[in-house]
Each structure stands twice: as C-alpha cells, then as structure tokens.
C-alpha positions in Angstrom: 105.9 115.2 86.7 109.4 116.7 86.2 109.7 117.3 89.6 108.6 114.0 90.8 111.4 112.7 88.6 113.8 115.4 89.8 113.3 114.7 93.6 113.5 110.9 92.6 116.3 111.0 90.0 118.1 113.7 93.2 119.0 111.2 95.1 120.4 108.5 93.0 122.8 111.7 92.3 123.2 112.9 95.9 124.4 108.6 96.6 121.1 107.8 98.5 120.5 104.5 96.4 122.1 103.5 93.6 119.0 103.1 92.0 115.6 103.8 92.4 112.1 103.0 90.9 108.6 104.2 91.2 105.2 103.4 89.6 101.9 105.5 90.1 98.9 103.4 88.8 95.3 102.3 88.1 93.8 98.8 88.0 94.6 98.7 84.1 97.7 101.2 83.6 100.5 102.7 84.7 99.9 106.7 85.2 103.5 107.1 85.6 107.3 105.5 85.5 110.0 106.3 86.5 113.3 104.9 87.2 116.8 105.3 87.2 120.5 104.6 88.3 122.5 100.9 88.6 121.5 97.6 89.7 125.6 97.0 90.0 128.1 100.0 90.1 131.0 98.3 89.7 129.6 97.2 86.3 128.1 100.1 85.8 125.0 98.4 84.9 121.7 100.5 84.7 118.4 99.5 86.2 115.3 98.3 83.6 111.9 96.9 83.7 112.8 93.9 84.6 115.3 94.4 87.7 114.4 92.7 90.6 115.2 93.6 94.4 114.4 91.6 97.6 111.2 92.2 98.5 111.5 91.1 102.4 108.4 91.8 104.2 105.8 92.5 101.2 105.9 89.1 100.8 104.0 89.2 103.6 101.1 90.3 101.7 101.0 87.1 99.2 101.3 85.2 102.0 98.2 86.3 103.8 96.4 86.4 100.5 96.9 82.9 100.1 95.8 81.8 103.9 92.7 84.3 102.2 92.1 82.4 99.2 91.8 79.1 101.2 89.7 80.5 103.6 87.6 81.6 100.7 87.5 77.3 99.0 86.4 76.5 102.7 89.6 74.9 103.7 91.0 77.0 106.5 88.7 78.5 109.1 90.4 81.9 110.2 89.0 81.3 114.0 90.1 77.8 114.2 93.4 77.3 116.1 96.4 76.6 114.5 96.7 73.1 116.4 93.7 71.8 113.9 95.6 71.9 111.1 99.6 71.9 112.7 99.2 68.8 115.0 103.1 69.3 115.8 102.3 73.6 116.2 104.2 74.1 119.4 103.0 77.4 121.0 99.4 77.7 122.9 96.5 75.4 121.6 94.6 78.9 121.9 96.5 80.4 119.3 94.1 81.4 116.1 94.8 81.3 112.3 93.1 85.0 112.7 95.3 86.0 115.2 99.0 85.3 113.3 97.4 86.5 110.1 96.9 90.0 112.4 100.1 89.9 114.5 98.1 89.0 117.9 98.9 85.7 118.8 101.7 86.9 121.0 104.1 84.7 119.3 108.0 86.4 120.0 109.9 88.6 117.4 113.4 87.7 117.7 115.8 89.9 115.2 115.7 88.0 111.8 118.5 89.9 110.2 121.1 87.2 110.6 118.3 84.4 109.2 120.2 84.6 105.8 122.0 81.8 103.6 124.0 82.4 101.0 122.8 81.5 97.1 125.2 78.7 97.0 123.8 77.3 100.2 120.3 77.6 99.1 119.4 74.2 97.3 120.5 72.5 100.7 118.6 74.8 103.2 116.3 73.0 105.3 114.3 75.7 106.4 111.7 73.7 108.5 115.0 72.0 110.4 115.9 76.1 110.6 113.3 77.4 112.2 112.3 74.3 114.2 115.6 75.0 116.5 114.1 78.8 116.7 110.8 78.1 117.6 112.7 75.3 120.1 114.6 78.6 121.4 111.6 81.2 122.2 109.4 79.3 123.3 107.3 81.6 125.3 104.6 83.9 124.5 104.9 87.7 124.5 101.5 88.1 125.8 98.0 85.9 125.9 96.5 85.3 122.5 94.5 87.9 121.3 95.2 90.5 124.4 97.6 92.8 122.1 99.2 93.3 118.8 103.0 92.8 118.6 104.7 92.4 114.5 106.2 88.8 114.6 107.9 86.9 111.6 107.9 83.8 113.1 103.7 83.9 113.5 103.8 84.0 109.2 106.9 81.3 108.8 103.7 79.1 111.0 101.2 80.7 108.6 103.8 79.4 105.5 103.8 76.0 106.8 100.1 76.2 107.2 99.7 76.9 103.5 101.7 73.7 102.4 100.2 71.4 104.4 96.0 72.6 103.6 97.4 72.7 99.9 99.5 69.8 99.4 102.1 72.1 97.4 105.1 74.0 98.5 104.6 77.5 99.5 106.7 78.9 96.4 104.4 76.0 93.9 100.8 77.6 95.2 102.0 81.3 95.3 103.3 80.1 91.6 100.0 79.0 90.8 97.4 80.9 92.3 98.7 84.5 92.6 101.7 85.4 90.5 99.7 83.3 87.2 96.9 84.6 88.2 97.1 88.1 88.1 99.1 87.8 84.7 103.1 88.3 86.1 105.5 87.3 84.3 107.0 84.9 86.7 110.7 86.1 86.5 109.3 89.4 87.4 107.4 87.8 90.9 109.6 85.0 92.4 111.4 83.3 94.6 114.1 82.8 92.9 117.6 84.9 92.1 117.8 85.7 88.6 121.7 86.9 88.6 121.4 88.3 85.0 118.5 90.7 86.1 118.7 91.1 89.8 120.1 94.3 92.0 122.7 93.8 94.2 122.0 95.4 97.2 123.8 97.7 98.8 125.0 99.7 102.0 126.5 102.7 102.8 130.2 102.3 103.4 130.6 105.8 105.8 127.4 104.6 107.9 127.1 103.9 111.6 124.6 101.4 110.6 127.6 99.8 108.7 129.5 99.2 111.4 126.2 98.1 113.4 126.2 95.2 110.8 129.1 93.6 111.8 127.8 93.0 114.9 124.4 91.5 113.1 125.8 89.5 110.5 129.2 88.1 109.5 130.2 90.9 106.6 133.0 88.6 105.7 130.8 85.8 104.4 128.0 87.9 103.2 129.5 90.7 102.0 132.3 91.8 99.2 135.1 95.0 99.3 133.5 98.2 99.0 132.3 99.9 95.5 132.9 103.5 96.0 130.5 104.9 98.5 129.1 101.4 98.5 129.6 98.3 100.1 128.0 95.3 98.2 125.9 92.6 99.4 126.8 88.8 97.8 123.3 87.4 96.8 121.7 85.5 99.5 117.9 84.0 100.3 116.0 84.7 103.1 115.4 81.8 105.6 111.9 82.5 106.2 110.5 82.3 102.9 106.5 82.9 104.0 108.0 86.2 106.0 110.3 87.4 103.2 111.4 86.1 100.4 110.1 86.8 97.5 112.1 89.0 94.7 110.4 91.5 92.4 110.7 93.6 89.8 107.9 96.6 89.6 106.5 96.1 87.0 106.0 92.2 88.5 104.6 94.1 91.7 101.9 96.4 89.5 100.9 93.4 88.1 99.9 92.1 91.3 97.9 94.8 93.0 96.4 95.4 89.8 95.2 92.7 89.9 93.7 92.4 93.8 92.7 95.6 93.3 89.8 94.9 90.8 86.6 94.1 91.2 85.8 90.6 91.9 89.7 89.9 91.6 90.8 86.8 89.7 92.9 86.8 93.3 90.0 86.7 95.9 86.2 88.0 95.8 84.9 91.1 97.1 83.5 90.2 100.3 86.6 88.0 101.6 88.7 90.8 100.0 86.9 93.0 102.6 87.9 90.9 105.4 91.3 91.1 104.2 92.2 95.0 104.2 89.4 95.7 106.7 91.4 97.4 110.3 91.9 94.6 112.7 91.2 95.8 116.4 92.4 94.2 119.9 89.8 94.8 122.7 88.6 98.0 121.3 91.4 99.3 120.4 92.8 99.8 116.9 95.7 98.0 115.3 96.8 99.7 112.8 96.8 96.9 110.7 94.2 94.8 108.7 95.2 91.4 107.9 98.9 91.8 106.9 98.9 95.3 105.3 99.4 98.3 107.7 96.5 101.0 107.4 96.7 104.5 106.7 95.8 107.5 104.9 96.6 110.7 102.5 94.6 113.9 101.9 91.3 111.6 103.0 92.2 108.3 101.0 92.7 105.2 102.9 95.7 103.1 101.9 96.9 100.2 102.8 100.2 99.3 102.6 103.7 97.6 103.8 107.3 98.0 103.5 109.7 95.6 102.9 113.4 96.2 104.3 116.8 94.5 105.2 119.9 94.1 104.2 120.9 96.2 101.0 117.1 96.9 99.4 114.2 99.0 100.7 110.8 98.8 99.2 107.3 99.9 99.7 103.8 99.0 98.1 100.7 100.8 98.8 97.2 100.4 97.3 94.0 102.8 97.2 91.2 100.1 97.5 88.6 103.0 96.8 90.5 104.5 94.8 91.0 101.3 92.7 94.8 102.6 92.1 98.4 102.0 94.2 101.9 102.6 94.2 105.8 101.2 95.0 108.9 102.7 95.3 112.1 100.3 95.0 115.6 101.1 96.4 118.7 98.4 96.0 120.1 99.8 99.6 119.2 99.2 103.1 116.5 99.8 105.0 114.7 99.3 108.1 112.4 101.2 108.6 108.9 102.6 106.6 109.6 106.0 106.0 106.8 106.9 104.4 108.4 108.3 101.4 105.1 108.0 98.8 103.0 110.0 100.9 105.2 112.7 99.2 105.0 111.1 96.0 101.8 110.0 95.7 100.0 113.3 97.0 100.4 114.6 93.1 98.4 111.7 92.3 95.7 111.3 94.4 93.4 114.1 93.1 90.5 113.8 90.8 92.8 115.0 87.8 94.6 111.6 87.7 91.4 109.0 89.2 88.1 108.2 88.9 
C-alpha cells in the first residue's frame, strides 16, 4: 500500500498533476483511498472527497446505459434505425441504434476540443442549434454502416437526443433519475453541473509543446487565465456535447456508480441486458475492441472493461472487473488525451485472490 501511495503521491511532488485520486474497490467497499494535492494552487486549496473533475468521455458510459435501460422497458429496439425514432436524423436511413451505441455507424469524428462554452454562457447554450450546424457541416459518412469501427462523438450527441425524445425528459433529468438516484450518488458528487465551491480547476502545463498546440485549438485568451507556477489554469467551462462529455464527478460519486452496475441484478439494468452491454462488439469477424461504449481489455487474466475521459485540464479513467465484481478510477485535474493505461500498474496489487473473492 505505501508504495501505491508513494508512486501516486510522486507525482503530485515531481508537478505531474496537481492533484490526483485513486480508488481500488468491491461492489460494497472501498479496498483502498487515496488522494492528494490541490484542486486550485493559487489558493492553495487541497483536494477531498467531494472534489469534482470533468469527466469528458466516461460520460459516455451513463449515456449508453441509459439507451440500455430503455432497451430493457421495450422502448428502443437496438437494431432499429435511428430514423424510427429521429424523423429529422440526417445521416443514412441504414444507420442502427446498435451501431452508434458501438462506434460503427460510420458517422465522422471531427476534433471536439474547441466544442467548449464558457460557465457564463451556459444557461443560454443551445446545444441542439450547436450541433445542428456541425452535423450540417460533415455530412458524409466515413464508411458504410456497419462495415468498420471508427470512435465518433457526434454518433452519442445523436444517441443523447435519442434519450430525450423516447423519454420525454432532458438527458441531464433521466440520468438524474434513473442512474445517479439509483445507484445511491449523492447528486453533487455525479452531475452535470459546476459546483465552484467543490470543483477542480483544470490545469495545463505551462513549459509544454502541447501548450502552445492549444493556442492553435482553442482561443487561450477567452478560456484560459495567467499562469499559476508551473501551471496554466483553465476558467470553468461546459462541454457542448453533453451526451459525449459532460458530466462532472467526484470519486467517490463515480464508485458509487459502478458499484452499483456492478452487482448482481443491478438496481441500474438486469443481468442479461447487462450482458449485452459489456459483451465485445465485433465488425465482420473481426474484433472491436469495444463492447457497447466501454473499451475491453485485460490484466494478469481478468477482463476489464473500461474508458478514459480526457481534454482540456482533467484526465480520468474508470475501469470495472465484471467477474471480478470490483473496479477502479484514477482522477487527475490536468490534461489529457490520451488512455495511458496507468491502473494496469495500479490495480495489478489488487487483483489477486488476497484482496477478492
């Protein structure tokens, strides 16, 4: 355990992250905590249970989970096209629910860096108008539905809008409801809302090439503030695409929630549906890499499924054991872009039979 905490704790002091967090657990506790470092270092504020980051593309997850649940109460049919229930859906009638759920519909990727609005824009974003003018610009497919596999945002900003009209609520009202109540978060700690007295700011490395990379992505004078030592500080801001990536967490919020999928017969969706959910999704033989919405993997023999969420001044991963009936996160309030891959160093203390059933 001291090590863990040493090689965790090292580079908060070698100005890695300002902070960082990481939970080891089971479907009922927490195996181990730890945490460390400052949600804001000009304040000199330190991190705590209830600090939230961005979460970006984990939110990913919830979203597929609730397209999942809905299949479950009969009200979406995953092979049905996308038309049946979107009318106004403007890409290829052939297009399945399945298949954006998977990342296979073919629908483009354009960078979604610079789809940010600032806090004080956010209660008079339109994000349907938003995205309406994207979808408007790339119109064409990157391939025939169903032919490969290709990561695309704008294929869950559809599967968001799906959501709201089968439901009737807003996305943010049914993930409220039907996930973040139900697997007992506290809903400051699972949200789509900026909390300013317990959320990170993000962060990015003043002496980075990536810095000066981000002027090119995004306007640093509108989103950004003057440099904090090492730092430079990110202003709060939402994501455009809230289905994609926009949820905030805290980790404690996040155990809460694969906990709570991770159970038998979740409170969050059955067993069998559950098994269509993190089962390995394949394109004409050929394996994905991905079930639907979580990529796959595994460590010393243990599948995992699992899926980062990075961007502008947070980095964060989730990972659960389904047979293993345990998981695990690691939070960071700097950027990141890419997976890493950092618990499978973690987690391999873990995943013995000392520590799970």
């Amino acid at each position: 355990m001291k090590n863990i905490d040493g090689y965790l704790k090292n580079q908060v002091d070698a100005h890695l992250t300002p902070s960082i967090q990481y939970a080891f657990f089971d479907t009922e506790t927490n195996i181990h905590e730890m945490r460390c470092g400052l949600k804001n270092v000009k304040a000199k504020e330190h991190i705590d249970s209830s600090t939230t980051y961005h979460l970006f593309s984990i939110t990913k997850t919830v979203t597929a989970l609730s397209v999942l649940q809905l299949h479950e109460a009969g009200r979406i049919e995953l092979t049905m096209p996308v038309s049946f229930y979107l009318p106004e859906f403007s890409y290829s009638k052939k297009i399945t629910v399945q298949q954006l759920l998977s990342h296979t519909s073919g629908i483009p990727n354009p960078l979604p860096l610079k789809w940010i609005h600032l806090a004080e824009e956010h209660a008079h974003f339109n994000r349907d108008k938003f995205f309406a003018e994207i979808f408007k610009a790339h119109p064409n497919l990157d391939f025939d539905p169903g032919a490969s596999f290709k990561y695309s945002n704008l294929g869950y900003v559809i599967l968001g809008q799906l959501i709201e009209h089968v439901s009737g609520q807003l996305f943010e009202d049914y993930v409220r409801e039907n996930i973040v109540e139900r697997s007992a978060s506290d809903p400051r700690s699972l949200n789509f809302r900026i909390d300013p007295s317990t959320h990170a700011t993000g962060y990015h490395k003043r002496l980075s090439p990536s810095n000066a990379l981000l002027g090119f992505l995004i306007d640093k004078r509108k989103y950004m503030t003057k440099t904090e030592g090492r730092w430079q500080p990110f202003k709060h801001f939402y994501i455009n695409g809230t289905a994609y990536g926009g949820m905030f967490g805290s980790a404690r919020g996040l155990t809460k929630y694969a906990q709570a999928l991770l159970r038998a017969n979740s409170v969050l969706l059955s067993d069998k549906y559950k098994q269509l959910f993190f089962s390995e999704y394949f394109v004409q033989g050929r394996a994905t890499g991905m079930s639907l919405a979580w990529f796959t993997g595994s460590l010393k023999g243990h599948r995992y499924l699992a899926h980062a969420g990075g961007g502008g001044g947070y980095y964060n991963e989730l990972r659960i054991y389904p047979d293993l009936g345990a998981g695990s996160l690691i939070m960071y309030n700097r950027s990141g872009m890419t997976d890493k891959r950092i618990l499978d160093r973690i987690d391999s203390f873990f995943v013995t039979e000392k520590y799970l059933r």
